[in-house]
C-alpha positions in Angstrom: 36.2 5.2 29.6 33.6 7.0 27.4 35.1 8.2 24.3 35.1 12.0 24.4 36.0 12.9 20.6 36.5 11.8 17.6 39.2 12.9 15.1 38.2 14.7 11.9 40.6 15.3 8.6 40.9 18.4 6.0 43.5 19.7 3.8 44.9 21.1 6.7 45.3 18.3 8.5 43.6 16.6 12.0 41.3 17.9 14.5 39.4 16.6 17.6 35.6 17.1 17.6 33.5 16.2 20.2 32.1 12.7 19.6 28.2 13.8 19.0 28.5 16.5 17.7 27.3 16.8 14.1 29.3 19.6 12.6 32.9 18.8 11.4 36.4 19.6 11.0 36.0 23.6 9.2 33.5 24.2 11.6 35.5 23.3 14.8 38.8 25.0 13.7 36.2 28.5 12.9 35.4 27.5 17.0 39.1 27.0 18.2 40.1 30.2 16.0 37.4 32.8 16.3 36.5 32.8 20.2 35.2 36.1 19.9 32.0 37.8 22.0 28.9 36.1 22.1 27.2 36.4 19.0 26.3 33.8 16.7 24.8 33.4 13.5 21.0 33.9 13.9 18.8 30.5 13.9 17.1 32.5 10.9 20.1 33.0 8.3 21.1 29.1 9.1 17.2 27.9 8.6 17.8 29.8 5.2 20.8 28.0 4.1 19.2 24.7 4.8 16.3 26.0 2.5 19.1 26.7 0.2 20.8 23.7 0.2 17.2 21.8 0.1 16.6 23.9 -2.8 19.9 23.3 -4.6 19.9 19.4 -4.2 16.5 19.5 -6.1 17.8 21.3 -9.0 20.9 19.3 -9.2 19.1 15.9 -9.3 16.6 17.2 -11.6 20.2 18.3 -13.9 21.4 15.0 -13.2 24.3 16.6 -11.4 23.2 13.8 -8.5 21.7 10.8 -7.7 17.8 11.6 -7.0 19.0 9.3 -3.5 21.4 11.7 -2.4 19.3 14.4 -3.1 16.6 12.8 -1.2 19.0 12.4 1.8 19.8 15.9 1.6 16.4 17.1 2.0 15.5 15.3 4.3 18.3 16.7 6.1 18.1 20.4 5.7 14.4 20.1 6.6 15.7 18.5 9.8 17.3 21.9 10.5 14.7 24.2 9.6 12.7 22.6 11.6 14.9 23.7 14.5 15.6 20.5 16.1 19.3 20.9 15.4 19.8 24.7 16.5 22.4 23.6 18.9 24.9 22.4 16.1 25.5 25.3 14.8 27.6 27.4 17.3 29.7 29.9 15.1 30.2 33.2 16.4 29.2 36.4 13.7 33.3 37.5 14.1 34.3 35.1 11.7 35.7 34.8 8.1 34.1 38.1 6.1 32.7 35.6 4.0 31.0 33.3 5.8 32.7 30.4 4.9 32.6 28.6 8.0 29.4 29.1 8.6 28.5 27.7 5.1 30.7 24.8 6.0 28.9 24.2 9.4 25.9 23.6 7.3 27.1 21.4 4.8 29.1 19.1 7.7 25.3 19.0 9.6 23.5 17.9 6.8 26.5 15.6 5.7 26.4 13.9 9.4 22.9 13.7 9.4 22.7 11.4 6.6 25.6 9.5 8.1 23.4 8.9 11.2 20.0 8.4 9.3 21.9 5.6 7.5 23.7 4.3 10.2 26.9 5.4 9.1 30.3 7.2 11.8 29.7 11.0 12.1 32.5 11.9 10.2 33.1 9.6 7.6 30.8 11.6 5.0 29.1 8.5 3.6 26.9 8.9 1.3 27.1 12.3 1.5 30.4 14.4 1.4 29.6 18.5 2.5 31.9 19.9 -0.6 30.7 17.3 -3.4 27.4 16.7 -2.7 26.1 19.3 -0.2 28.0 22.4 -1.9 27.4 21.2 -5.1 27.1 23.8 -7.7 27.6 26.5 -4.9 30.1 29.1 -3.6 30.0 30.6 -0.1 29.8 34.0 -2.1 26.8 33.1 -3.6 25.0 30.8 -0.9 25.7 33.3 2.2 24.7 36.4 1.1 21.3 34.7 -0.6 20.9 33.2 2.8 20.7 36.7 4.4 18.2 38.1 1.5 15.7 34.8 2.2 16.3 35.2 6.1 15.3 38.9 5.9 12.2 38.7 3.4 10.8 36.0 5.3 11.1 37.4 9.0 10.1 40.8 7.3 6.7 39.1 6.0 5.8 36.8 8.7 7.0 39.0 11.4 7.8 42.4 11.1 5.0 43.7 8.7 2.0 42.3 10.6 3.5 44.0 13.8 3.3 47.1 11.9 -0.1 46.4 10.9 -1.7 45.9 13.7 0.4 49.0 15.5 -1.5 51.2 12.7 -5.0 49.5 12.9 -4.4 50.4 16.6 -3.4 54.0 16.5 -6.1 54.5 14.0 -9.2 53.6 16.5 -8.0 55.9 18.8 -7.8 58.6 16.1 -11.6 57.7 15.3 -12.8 57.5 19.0 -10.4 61.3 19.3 -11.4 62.8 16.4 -13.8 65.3 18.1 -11.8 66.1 21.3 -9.9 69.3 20.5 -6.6 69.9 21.9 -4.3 72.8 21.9 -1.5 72.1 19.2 2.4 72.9 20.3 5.1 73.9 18.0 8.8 74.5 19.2 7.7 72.9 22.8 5.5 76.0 22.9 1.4 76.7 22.7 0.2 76.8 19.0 -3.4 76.8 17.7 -6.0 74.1 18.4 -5.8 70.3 16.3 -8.1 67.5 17.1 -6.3 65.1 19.1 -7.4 62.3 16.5 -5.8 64.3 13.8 -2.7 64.4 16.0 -2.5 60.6 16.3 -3.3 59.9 12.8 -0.6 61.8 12.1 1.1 58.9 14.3 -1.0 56.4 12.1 0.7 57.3 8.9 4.0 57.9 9.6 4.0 54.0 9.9 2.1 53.2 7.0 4.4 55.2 5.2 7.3 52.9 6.8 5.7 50.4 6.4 5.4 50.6 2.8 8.9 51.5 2.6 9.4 48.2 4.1 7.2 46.5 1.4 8.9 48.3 -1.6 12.2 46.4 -0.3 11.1 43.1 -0.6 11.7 43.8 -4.4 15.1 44.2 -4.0 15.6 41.4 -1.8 14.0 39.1 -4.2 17.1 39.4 -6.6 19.6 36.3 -5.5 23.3 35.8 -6.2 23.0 31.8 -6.7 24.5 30.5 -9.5 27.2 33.2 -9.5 29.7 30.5 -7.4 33.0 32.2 -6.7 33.0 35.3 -8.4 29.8 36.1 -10.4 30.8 33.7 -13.7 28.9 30.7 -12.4 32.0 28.5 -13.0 31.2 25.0 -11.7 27.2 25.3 -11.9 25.0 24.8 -14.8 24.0 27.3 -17.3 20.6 28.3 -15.7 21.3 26.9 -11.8 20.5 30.2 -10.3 16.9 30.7 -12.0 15.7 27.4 -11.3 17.0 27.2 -7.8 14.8 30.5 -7.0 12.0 28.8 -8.6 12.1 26.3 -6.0 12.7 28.7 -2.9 9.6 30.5 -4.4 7.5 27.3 -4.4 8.9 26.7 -0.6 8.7 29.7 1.1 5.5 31.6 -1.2 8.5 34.7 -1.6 8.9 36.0 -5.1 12.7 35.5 -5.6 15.0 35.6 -8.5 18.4 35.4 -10.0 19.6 38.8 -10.0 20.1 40.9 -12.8 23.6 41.2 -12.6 25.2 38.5 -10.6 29.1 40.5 -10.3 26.8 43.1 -8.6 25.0 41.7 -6.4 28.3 39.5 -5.1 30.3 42.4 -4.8 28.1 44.6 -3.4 25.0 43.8 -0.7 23.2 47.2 -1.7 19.7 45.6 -1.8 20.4 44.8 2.0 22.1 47.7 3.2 18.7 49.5 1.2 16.6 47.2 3.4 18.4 48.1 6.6 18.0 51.9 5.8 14.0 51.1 5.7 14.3 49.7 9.3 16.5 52.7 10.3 13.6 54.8 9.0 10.8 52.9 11.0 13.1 53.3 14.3 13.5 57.0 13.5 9.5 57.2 13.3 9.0 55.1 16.0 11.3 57.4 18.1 9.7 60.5 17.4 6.1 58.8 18.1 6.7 57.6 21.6 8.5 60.8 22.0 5.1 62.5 21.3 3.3 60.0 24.0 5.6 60.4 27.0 5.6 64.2 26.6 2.0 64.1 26.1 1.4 61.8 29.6 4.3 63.4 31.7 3.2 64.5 34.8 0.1 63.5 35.8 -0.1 67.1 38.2 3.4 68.5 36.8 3.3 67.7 33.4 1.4 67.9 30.5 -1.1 65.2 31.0 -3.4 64.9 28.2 -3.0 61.0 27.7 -3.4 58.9 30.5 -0.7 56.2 30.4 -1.5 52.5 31.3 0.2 51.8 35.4 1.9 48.6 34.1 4.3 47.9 36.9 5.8 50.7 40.1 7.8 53.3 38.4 10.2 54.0 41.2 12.2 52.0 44.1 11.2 54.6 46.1 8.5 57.0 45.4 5.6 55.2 46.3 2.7 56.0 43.4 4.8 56.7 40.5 4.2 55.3 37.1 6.9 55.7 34.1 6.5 55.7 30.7 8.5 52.2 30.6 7.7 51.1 27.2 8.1 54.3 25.8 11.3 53.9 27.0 12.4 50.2 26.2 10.8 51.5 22.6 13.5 54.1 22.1 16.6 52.3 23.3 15.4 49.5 20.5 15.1 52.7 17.8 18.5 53.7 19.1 19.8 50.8 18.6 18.7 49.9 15.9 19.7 53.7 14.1 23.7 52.6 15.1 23.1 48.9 13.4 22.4 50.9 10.3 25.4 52.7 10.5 27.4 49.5 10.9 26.0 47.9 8.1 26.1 51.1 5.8 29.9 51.4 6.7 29.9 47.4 5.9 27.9 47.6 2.6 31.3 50.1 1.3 33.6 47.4 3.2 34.3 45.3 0.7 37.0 44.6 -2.0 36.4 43.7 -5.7 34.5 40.9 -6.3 33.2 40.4 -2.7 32.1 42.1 0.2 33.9 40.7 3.3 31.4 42.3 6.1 28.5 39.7 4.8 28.6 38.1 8.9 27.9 41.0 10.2 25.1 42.5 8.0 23.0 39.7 8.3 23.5 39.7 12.0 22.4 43.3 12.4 19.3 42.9 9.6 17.9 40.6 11.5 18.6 41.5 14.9 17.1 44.9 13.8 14.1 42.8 12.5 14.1 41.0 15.6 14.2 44.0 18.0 11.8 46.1 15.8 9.0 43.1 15.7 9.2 42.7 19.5 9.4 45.8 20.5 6.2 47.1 18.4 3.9 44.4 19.8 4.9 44.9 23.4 4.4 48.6 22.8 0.9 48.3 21.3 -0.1 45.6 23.3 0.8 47.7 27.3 0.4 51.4 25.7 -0.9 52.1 22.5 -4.2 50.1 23.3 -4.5 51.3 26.5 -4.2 55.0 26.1 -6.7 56.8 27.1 -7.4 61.5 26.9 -7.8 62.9 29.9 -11.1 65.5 28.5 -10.5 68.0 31.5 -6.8 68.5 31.3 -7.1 69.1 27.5 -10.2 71.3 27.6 -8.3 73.4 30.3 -5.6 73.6 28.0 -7.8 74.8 25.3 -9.2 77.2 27.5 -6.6 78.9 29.0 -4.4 79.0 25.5 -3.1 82.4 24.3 -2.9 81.3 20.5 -6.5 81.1 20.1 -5.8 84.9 19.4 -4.5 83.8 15.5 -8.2 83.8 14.6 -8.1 87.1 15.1 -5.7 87.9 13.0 -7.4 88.3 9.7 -10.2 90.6 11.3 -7.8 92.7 12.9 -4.4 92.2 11.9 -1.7 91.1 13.1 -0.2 93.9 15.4 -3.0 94.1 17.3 -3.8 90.4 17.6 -0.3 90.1 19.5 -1.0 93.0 21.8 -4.2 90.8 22.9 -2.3 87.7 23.6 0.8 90.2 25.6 -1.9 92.0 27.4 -3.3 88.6 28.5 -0.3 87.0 29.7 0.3 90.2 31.5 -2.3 91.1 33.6 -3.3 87.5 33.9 -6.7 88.2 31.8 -8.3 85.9 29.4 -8.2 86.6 25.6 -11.8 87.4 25.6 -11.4 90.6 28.7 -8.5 91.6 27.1 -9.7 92.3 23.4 -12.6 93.8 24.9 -10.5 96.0 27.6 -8.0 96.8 24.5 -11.5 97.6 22.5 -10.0 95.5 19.6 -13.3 93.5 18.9 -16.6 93.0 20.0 -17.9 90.4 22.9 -20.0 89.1 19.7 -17.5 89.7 17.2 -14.6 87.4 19.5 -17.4 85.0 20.0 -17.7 84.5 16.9 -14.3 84.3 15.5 -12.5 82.6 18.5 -14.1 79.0 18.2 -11.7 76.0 18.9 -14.0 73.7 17.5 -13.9 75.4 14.1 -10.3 76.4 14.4 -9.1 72.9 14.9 -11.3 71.4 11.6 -8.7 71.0 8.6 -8.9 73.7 6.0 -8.2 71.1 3.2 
């Protein structure tokens, strides 16, 4: 009969792992113990502790703290799992220890059995390398974990996020240059206001997300500071004098990111402010984002009922019933992401005040949510660009009928004549069903020149400043 497990040992005593499995005795009992949900710890944050522990066996054979061929075992391990080829191994749900212990240990055991199977020795025997003494060496999980979140999130912010937002602004901003002389009626309070080019409107789109996105950018700063070298509690006890500094040396060299050993290493172990400051950046961009495909699908509702000025792109049926009908989908999935995205800012804002002393014990789930926002936020703004943004296009005639039949084209009038009398234009108007020009001139208010003159959209909608 095929052997189905083997039998691992810890301080704790025995436990049955499955016979090819590469993790090891911590990391099953966290499996037996914490069935809860169906999140796991992103592929990212576990790619990041591999570069971690890469990056730490380099600095401690270069200290002589071990052998140059254990180190060299080691990285040849850890880049094993960044590579992704070992995703599966590492099956630890977020609802773990506040810590992250577990998952720390998951790591080391992978990296540990790796070895064991490059040189042909059991999984589980920890030959050559052992996950505390080797793998762990110089390390705490309060040091490793949370650094593992700030590399996870600077890299998928700069690789992923930040060039979705780029090319989201460079897409908004040719429409603002092909719009830029169509003139639209303006709307304040969901009600008529004065003219505004429609390319002015959408810039307006445009730099909201710059804005964000430099937001974004200004956090990478903070993310660069790392708690390695601060082990258990911030005092470095166990690593060398130094350990932390040149272990971000090397992550720099690896990954092209500009980290460092914080400034205060109790801080930054007790405390994840630099990430809950990141994930208050990514609340912002879902709050812009929000309020921008807001705009759109108010601006295409209809296309005979509605407003209708932008035509929306007919990706797919709208309805399971109404044959014809086209929704503003991605508007939509857009906003539930934003949504989303708003509550896992709260979560990790109430986590960031969560913890006790010298550590935070909500670290789990705040690099969950980071990068699930990340994750959500990346995706989401390419499929938006990519099936609305770039294929929006004005519809001229609905706008210019706007334009034409507005009743706040009267404010030009204002200055001429004032106020008062300007109003009783726009009221007689409305009225009688007249146009602003026949009822200045049945009022006897202005001239046909004089209102011909003064009542141009075209100038109206140019920016004073």
């Amino acid at each position: 009969m095929t052997k189905l497990f083997r039998i691992e040992h810890d301080n704790l005593g025995s436990v049955k792992v499955k016979v090819d499995s590469l993790w090891g005795a911590q990391t099953q009992r966290s499996l037996n113990n914490f069935a809860i949900g169906n999140e796991r710890i992103p592929t990212e944050l576990i790619h990041a502790m591999a570069l971690i522990k890469k990056s730490c066996a380099i600095v401690n054979a270069h200290r002589g703290i071990l052998s140059q061929d254990l180190a060299d075992k080691i990285v040849i391990a850890a880049d094993a799992i960044t590579s992704g080829i070992h995703d599966d191994q590492f099956p630890l749900k977020v609802w773990q220890t506040g810590s992250g212990t577990q998952t720390n240990m998951n790591v080391n055991e992978v990296i540990s059995n790796l070895v064991s199977r490059n040189d042909n020795e059991p999984l589980g025997s920890y030959q050559p390398v052992h996950p505390n003494d080797h793998v762990n060496r110089s390390q705490s999980t309060n040091d490793v974990f949370p650094a593992a979140i700030h590399v996870a999130t600077a890299q998928q912010l700069t690789q992923s996020l930040l060039p979705a937002i780029e090319t989201l602004i460079e897409a908004f901003d040719v429409k603002a240059q092909a719009w830029n002389s169509i003139v639209k009626i303006g709307r304040t309070h969901l009600q008529d206001a004065v003219p505004l080019r429609l390319g002015d409107e959408v810039s307006a789109w445009r730099d909201q997300l710059d804005s964000c996105q430099e937001w974004i950018k200004s956090s990478l700063s903070s993310l660069g500071g790392l708690p390695l070298g601060g082990t258990a509690v911030g005092t470095g006890l166990n690593a060398p004098k130094g350990f932390g500094a040149d272990v971000a040396k090397v992550l720099c060299k690896i990954t092209g990111l500009p980290f460092r050993p914080a400034d205060n290493l109790f801080a930054v172990m007790a405390g994840h402010d630099a990430l809950v400051h990141t994930m208050s950046q990514l609340r912002g961009l879902a709050v812009a984002l929000l309020r921008i495909a807001n705009d759109i699908r108010l601006l295409g509702c209809g296309p005979r009922a509605g407003l209708g000025e932008l035509r929306l792109p007919a990706n797919e049926p709208g309805s399971s019933i109404m044959p014809g009908k086209i929704n503003p989908t991605q508007c939509e999935a857009i906003t539930m992401v934003c949504t989303q995205v708003i509550g896992l800012d709260v979560a990790v804002a109430a986590a960031g005040a969560g913890g006790h002393l010298q550590m935070n014990v909500f670290k789990p789930l705040i690099g969950f949510n980071l990068l699930q926002a990340v994750r959500l936020l990346s995706s989401a703004i390419k499929s938006f660009r990519q099936n609305l943004v770039e294929g929006l296009e004005p519809d001229c005639k609905q706008i210019q009928n706007f334009v034409e039949q507005s009743l706040m084209l009267v404010t030009a009038l204002t200055p001429r004549i004032g106020y008062e009398k300007a109003s009783a234009i726009a009221q007689h108007a409305h009225k009688q069903g007249l146009t602003l020009k026949q009822s200045a001139l049945e009022l006897n208010h202005v001239s046909d020149v004089e209102f011909d003159r003064l009542v141009d959209p075209v100038k109206m909608a140019e920016p004073q400043n």
